[in-house]
TIKOL-731854 format. One record per residue: z, y, x of N, C-alpha, C in turn; residue number from 1. Coordinates in nm, 3 decimals, m for minus. Layout:
// residues N
n_z n_y n_x ca_z ca_y ca_x c_z c_y c_x resi
Z Y X Z Y X Z Y X NUM
...
This chain:
// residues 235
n_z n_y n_x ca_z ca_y ca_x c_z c_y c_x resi
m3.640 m1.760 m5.523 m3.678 m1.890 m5.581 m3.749 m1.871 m5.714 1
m3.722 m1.737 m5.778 m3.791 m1.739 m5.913 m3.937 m1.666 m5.902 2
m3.976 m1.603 m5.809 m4.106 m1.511 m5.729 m4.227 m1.592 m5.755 3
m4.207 m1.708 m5.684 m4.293 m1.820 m5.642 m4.389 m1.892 m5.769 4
m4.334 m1.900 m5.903 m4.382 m1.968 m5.989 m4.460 m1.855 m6.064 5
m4.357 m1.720 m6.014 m4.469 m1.612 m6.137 m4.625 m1.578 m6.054 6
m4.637 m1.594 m5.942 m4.749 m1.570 m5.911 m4.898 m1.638 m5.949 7
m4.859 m1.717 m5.996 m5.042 m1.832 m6.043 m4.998 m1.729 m6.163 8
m4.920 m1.695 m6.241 m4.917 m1.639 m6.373 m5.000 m1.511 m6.337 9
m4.919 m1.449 m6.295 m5.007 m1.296 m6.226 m5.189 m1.299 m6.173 10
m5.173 m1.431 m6.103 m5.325 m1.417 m6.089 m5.433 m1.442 m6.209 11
m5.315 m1.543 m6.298 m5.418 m1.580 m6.419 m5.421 m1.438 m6.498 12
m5.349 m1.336 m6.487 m5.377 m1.228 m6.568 m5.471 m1.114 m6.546 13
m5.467 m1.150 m6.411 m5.582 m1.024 m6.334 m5.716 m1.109 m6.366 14
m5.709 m1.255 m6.351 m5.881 m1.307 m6.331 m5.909 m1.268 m6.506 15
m5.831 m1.275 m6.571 m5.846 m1.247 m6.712 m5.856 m1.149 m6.751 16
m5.790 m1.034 m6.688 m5.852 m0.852 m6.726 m5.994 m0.829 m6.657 17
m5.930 m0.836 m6.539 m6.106 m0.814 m6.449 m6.192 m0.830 m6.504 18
m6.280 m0.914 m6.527 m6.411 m0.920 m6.622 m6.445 m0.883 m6.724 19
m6.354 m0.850 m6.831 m6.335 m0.775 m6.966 m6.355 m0.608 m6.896 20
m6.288 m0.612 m6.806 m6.326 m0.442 m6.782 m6.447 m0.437 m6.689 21
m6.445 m0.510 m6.643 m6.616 m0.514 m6.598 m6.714 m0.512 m6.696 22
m6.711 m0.586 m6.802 m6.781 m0.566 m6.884 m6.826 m0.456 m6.966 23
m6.711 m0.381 m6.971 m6.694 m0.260 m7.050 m6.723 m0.185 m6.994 24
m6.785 m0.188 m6.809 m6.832 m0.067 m6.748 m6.977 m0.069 m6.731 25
m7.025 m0.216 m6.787 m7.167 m0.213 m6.781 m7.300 m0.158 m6.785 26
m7.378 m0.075 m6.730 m7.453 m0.007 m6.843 m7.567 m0.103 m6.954 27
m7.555 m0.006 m7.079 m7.616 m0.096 m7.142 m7.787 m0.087 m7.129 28
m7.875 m0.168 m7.176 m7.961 m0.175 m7.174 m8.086 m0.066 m7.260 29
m8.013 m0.067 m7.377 m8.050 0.060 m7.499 m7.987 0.144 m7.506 30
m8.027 0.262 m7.542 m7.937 0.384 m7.565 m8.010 0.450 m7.715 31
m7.932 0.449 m7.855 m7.958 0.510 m7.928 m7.903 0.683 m7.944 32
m8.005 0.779 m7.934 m7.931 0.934 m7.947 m8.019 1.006 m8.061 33
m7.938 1.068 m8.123 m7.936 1.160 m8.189 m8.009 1.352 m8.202 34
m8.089 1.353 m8.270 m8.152 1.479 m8.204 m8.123 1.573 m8.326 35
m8.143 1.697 m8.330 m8.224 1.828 m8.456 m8.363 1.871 m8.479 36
m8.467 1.800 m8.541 m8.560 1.856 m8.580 m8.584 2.000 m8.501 37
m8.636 2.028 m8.379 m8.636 2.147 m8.311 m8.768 2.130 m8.246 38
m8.852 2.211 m8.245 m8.940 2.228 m8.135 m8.901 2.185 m7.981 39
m8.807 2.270 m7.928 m8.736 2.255 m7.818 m8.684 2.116 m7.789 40
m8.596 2.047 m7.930 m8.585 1.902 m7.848 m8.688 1.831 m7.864 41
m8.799 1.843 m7.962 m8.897 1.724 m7.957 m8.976 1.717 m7.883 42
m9.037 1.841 m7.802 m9.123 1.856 m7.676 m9.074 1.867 m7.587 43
m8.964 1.903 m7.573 m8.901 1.943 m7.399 m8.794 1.831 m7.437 44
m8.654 1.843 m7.414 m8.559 1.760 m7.482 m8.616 1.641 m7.425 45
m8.666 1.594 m7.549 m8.663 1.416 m7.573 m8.696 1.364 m7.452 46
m8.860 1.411 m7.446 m8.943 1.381 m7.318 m8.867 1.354 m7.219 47
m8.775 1.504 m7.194 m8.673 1.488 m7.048 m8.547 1.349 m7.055 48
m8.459 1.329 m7.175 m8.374 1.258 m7.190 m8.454 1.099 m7.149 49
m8.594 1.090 m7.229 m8.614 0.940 m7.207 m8.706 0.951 m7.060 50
m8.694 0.994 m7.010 m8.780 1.029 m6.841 m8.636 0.976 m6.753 51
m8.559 1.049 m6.807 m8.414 1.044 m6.727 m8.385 0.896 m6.706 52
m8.321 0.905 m6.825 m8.256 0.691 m6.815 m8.383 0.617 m6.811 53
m8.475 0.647 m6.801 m8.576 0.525 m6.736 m8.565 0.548 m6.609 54
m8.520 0.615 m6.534 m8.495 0.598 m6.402 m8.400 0.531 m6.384 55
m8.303 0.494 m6.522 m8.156 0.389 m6.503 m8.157 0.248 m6.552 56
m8.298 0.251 m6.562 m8.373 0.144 m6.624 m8.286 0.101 m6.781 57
m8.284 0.215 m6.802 m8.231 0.219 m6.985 m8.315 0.274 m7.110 58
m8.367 0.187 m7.193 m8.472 0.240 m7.293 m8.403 0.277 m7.377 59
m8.463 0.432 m7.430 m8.392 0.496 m7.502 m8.465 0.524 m7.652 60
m8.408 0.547 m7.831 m8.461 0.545 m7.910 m8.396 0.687 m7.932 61
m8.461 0.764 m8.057 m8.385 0.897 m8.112 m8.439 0.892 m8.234 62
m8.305 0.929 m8.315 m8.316 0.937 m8.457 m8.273 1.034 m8.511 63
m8.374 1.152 m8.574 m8.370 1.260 m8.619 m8.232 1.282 m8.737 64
m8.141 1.365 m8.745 m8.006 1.374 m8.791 m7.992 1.536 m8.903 65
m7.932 1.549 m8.939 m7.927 1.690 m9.031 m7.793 1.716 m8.928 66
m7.785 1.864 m8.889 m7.707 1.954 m8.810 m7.548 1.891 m8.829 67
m7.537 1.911 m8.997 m7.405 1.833 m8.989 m7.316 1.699 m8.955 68
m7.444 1.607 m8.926 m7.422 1.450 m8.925 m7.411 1.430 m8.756 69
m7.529 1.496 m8.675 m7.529 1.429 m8.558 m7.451 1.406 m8.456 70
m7.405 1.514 m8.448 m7.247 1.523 m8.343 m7.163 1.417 m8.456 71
m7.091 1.445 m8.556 m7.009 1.329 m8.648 m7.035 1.201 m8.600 72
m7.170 1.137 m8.608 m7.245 1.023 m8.591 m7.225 0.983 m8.424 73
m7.204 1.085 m8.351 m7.157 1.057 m8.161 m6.993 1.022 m8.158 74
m6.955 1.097 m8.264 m6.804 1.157 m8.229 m6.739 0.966 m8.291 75
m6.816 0.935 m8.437 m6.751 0.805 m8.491 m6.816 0.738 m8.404 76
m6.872 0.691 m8.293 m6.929 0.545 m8.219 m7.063 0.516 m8.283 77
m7.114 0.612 m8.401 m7.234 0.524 m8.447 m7.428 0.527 m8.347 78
m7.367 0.655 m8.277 m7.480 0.648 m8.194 m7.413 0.697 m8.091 79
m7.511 0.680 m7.935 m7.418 0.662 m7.841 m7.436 0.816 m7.763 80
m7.514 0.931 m7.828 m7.509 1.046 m7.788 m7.617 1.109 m7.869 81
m7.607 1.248 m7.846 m7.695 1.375 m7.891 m7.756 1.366 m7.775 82
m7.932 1.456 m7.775 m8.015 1.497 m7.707 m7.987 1.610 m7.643 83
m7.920 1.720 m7.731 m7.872 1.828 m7.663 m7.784 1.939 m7.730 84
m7.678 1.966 m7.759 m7.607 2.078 m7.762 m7.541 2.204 m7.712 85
m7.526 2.322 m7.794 m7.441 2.373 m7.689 m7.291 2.390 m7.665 86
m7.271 2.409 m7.554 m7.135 2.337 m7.525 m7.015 2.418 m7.612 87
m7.065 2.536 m7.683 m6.939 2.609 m7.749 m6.913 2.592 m7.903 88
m7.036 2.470 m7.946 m6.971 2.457 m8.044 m6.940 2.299 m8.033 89
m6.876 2.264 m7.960 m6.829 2.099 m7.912 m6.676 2.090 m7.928 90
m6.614 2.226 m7.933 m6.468 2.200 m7.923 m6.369 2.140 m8.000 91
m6.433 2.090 m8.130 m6.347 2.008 m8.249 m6.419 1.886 m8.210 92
m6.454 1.847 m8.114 m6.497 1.654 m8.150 m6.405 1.646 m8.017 93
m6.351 1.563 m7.994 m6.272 1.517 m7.894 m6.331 1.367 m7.811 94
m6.403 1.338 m7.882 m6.468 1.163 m7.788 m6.604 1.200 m7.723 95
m6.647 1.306 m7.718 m6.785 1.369 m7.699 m6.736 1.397 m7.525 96
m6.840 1.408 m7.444 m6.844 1.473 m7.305 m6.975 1.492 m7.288 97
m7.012 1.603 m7.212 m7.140 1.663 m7.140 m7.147 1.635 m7.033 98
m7.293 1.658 m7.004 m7.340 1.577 m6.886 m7.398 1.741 m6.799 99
m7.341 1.746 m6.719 m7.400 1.853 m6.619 m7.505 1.797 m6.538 100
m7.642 1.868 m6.513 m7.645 1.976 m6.562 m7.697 2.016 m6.643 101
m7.653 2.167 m6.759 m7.730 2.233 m6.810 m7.890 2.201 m6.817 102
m7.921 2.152 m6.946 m8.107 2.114 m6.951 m8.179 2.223 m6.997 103
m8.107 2.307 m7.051 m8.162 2.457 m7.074 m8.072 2.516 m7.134 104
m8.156 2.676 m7.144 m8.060 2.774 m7.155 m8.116 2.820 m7.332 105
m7.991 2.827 m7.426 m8.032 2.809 m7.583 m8.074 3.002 m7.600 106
m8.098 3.034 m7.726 m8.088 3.186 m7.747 m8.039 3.209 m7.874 107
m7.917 3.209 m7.910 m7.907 3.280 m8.079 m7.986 3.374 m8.133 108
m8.084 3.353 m8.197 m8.123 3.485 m8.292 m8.131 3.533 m8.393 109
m8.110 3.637 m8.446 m8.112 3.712 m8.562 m8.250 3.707 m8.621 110
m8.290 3.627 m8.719 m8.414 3.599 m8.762 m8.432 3.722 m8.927 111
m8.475 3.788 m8.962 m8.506 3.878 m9.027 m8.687 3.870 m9.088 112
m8.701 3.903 m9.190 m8.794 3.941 m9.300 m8.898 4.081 m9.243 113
m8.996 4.108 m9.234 m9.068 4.158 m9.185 m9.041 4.301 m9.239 114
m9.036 4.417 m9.205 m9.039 4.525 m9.260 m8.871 4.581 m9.295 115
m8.774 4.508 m9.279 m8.655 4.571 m9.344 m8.557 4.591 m9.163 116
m8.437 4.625 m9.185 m8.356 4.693 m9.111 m8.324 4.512 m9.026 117
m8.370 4.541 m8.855 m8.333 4.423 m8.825 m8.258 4.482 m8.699 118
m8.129 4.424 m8.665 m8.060 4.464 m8.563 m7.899 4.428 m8.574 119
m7.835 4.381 m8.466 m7.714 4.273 m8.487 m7.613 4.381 m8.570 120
m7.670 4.500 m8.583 m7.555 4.554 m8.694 m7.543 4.474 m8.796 121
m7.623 4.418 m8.831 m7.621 4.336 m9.023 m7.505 4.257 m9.000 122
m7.485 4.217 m8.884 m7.418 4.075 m8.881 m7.272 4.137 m8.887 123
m7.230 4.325 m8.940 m7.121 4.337 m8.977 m7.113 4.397 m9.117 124
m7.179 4.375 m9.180 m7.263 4.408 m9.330 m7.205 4.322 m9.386 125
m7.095 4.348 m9.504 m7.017 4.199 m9.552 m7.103 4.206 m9.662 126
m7.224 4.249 m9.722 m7.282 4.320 m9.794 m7.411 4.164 m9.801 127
m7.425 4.147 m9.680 m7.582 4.076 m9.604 m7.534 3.888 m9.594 128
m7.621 3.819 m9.632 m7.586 3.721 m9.616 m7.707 3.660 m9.534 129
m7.606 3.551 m9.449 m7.713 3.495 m9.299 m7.741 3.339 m9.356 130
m7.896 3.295 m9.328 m7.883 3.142 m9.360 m7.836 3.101 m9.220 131
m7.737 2.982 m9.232 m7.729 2.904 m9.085 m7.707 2.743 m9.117 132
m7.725 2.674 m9.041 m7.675 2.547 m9.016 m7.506 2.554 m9.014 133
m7.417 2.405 m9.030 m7.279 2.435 m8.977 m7.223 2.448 m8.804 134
m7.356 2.416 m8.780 m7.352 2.438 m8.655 m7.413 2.569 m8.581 135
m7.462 2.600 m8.632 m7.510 2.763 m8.566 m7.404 2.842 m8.617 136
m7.334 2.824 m8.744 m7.216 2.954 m8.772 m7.106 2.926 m8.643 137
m7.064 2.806 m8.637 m6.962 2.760 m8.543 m7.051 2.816 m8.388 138
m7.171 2.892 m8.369 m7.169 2.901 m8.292 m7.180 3.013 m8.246 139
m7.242 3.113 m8.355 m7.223 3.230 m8.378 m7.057 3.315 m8.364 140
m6.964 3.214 m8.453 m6.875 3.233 m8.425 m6.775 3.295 m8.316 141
m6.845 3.156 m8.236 m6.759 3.139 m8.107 m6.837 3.242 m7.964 142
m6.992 3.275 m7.996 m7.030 3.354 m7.881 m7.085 3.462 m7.908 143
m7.130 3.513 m8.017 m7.114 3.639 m8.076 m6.989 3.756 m8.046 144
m7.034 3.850 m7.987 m6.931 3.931 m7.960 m6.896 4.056 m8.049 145
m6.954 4.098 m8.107 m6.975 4.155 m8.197 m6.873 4.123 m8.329 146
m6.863 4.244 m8.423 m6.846 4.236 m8.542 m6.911 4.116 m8.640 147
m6.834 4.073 m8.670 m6.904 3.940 m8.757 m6.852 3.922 m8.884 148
m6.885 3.985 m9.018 m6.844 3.985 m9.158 m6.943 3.971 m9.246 149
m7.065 3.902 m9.230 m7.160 3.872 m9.332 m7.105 3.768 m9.388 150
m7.146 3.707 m9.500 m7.140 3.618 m9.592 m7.285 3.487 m9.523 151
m7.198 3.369 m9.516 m7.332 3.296 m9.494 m7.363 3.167 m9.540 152
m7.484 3.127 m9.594 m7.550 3.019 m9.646 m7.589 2.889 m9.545 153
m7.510 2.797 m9.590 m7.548 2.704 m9.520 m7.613 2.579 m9.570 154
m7.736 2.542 m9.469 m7.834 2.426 m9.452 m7.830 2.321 m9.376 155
m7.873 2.244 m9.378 m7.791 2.142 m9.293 m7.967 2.078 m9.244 156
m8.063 2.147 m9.277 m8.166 2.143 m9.165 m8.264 2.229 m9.082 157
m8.236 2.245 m9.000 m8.259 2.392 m8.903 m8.383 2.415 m8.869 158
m8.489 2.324 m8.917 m8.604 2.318 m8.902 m8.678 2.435 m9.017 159
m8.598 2.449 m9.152 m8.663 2.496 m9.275 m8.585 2.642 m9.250 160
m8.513 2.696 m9.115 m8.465 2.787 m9.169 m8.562 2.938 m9.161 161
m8.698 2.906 m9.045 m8.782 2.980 m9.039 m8.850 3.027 m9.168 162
m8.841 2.924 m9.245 m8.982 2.910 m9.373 m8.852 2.978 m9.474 163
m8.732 3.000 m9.508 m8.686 3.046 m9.511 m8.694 3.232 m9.555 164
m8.762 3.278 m9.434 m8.760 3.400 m9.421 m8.889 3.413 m9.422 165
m8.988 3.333 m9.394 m9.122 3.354 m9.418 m9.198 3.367 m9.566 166
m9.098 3.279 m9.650 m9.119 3.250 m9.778 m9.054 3.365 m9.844 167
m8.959 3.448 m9.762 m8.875 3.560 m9.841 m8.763 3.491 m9.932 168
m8.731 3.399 m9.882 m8.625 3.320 m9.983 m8.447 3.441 m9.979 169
m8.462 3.443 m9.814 m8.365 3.532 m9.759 m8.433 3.634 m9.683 170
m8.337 3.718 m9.637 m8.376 3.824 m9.582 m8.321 3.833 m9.445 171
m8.209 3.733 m9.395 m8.171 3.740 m9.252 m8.127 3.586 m9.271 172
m8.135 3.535 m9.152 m8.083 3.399 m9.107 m8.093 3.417 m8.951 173
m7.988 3.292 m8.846 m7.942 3.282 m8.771 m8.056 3.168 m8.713 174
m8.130 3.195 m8.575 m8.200 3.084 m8.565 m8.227 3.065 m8.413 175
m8.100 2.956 m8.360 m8.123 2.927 m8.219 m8.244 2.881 m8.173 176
m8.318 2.903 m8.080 m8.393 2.852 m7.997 m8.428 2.888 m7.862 177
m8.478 2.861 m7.768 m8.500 2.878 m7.644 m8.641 2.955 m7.590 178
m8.616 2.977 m7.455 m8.754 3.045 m7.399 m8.859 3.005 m7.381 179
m8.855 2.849 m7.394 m8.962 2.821 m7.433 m9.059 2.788 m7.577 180
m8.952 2.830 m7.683 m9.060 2.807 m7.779 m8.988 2.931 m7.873 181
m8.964 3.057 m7.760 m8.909 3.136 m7.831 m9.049 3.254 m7.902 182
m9.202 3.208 m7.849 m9.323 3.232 m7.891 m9.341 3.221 m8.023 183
m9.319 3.119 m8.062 m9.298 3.080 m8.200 m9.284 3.156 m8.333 184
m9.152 3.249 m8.282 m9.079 3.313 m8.385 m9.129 3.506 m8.375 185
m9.257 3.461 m8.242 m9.302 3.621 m8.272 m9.495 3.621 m8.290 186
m9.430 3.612 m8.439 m9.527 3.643 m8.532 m9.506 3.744 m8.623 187
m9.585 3.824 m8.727 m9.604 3.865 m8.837 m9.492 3.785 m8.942 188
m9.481 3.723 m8.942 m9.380 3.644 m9.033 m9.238 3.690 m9.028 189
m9.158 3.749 m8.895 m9.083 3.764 m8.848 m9.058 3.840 m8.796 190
m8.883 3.918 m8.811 m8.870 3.998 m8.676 m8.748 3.955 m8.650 191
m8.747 3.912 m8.502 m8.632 3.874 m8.417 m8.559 3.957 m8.328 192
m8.402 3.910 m8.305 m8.308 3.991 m8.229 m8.251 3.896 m8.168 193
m8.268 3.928 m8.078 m8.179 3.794 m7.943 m8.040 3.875 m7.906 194
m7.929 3.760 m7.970 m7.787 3.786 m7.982 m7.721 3.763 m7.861 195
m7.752 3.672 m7.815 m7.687 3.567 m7.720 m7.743 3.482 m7.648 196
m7.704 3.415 m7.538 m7.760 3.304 m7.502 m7.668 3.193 m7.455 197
m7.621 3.065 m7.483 m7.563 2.974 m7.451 m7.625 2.826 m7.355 198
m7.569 2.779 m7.289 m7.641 2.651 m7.184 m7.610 2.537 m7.318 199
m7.716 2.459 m7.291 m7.732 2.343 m7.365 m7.751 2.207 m7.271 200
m7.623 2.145 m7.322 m7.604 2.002 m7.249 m7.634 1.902 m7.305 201
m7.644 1.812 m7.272 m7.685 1.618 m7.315 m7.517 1.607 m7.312 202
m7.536 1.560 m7.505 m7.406 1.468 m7.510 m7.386 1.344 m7.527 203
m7.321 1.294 m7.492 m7.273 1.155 m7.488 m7.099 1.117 m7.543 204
m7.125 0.992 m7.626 m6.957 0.939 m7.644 m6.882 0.911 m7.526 205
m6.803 0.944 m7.520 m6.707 0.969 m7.382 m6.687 0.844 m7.318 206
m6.722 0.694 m7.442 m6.733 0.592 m7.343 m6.782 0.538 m7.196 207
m6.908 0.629 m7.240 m7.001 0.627 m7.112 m6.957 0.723 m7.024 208
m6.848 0.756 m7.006 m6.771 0.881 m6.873 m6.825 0.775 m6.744 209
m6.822 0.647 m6.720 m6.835 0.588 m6.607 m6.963 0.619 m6.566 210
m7.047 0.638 m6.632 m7.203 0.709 m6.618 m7.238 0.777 m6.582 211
m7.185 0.842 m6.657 m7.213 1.026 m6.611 m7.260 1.092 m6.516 212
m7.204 1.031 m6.378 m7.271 1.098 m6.237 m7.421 1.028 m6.255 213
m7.427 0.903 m6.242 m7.500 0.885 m6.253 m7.647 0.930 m6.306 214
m7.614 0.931 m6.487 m7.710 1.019 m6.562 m7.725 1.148 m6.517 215
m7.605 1.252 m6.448 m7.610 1.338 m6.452 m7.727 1.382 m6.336 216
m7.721 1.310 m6.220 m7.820 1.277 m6.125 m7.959 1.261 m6.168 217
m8.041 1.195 m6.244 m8.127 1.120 m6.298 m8.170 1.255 m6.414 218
m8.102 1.315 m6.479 m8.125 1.442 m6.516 m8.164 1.542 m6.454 219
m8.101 1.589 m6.337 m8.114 1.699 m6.222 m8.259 1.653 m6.187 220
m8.298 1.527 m6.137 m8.439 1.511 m6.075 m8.555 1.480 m6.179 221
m8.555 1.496 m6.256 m8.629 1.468 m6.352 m8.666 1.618 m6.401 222
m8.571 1.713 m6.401 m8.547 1.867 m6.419 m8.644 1.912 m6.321 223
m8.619 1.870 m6.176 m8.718 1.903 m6.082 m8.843 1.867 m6.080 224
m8.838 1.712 m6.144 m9.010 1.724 m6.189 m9.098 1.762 m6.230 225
m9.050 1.769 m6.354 m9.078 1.892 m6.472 m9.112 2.035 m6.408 226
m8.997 2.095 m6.371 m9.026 2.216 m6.316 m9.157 2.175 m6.243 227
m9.173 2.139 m6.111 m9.284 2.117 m6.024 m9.410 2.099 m6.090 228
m9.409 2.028 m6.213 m9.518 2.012 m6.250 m9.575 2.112 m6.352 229
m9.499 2.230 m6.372 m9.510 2.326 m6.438 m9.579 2.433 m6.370 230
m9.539 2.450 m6.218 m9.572 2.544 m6.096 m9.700 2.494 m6.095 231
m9.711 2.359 m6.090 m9.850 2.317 m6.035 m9.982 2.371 m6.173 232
m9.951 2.344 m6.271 m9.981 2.377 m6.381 m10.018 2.553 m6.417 233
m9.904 2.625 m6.327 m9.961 2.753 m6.393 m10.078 2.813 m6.262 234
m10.145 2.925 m6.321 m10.278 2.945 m6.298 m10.173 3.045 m6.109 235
């Protein structure tokens, strides 16, 4: 006899959650993300990220960040993802998730001054100091296998760390980039040592987990475009 009256109650509570969580699974219409001043994300990167969600019919903006802010800026809600990181230095943000798959493959390198002793021994030289971002030490850190006891200087924009060593400011710095604009860094200006290599993912605030396949889909074929139109492209 007491069953009977709680049920209009029960239904009024479901018609009243339901739509609030519908709402919250919506996708949104804009997507603001976060990038690093990089060769790699501003020509490859971006291009690919806003190619992607326009296939999800989502317009996307990017606002250039200093190394230390941009992940922070995903992790507090203020933008709704990074363009691209790599996944080993992600392990202190906890609201962050990656989107598989892999959009490329990163390269740590040992960036060095023309003419002096270049080779990942330095990087056990407590003697030698490395310029890095806070994010390239944390990444060095973590995939560097090697002896690691230099002393290191940190910048918080990864763009100046070439000019850096070109200018002779330093004599070694740490300077990720990829195979495709790993041309760049072989010049006269420079001598490079490739340390490592790590996969670099599209991050996103973990809100958007309901997404994910989705984007992650819309990434993969867009990857294939690209590629294809690269084949078609070479001689």
């Amino acid at each position: 006899m007491f069953v009977l009256p709680l049920l209009p109650l029960v239904f009024l509570v479901l018609v009243t959650v339901l739509p609030c969580h519908a709402d919250e699974q919506k996708r949104p219409k804009d997507m603001i993300f976060s990038y690093v001043e990089h060769p790699t994300m501003v020509n490859f990167l971006i291009p690919l990220i806003r190619a992607s969600y326009k296939k999800l019919d989502i317009d996307t903006h990017f606002v250039p960040q200093p190394s230390n802010r941009n992940l922070r800026l995903v992790e507090d809600n203020k933008v709704d993802g990074d363009v691209g990181y790599m996944r080993i230095v992600l392990n202190d943000y906890k609201n962050l998730i990656t989107v598989e798959p892999p959009v490329i493959m990163g390269i740590f390198t040992l960036l060095c001054q023309p003419h002096i002793p270049c080779t990942d021994e330095i990087l056990a030289d407590e003697n030698q100091t490395l310029v890095v971002t806070s994010a390239t030490q944390k990444g060095l850190e973590q995939g560097f296998k090697g002896e690691l006891k230099t002393q290191f200087y940190t910048v918080n924009n990864i763009s100046l760390i070439p000019e850096f060593i070109s200018m002779k400011r330093f004599k070694y710095a740490i300077y990720p980039t990829s195979e495709k604009d790993l041309w760049r860094i072989k010049t006269a200006d420079y001598q490079h040592v490739k340390l490592f290599e790590s996969s670099l993912y599209h991050v996103l605030n973990k809100k958007y987990q309901f997404m994910a396949d989705d984007i992650s889909q819309a990434l993969q074929l867009t990857l294939n475009e690209f590629a294809a139109k690269n084949q078609t492209k070479a001689p």
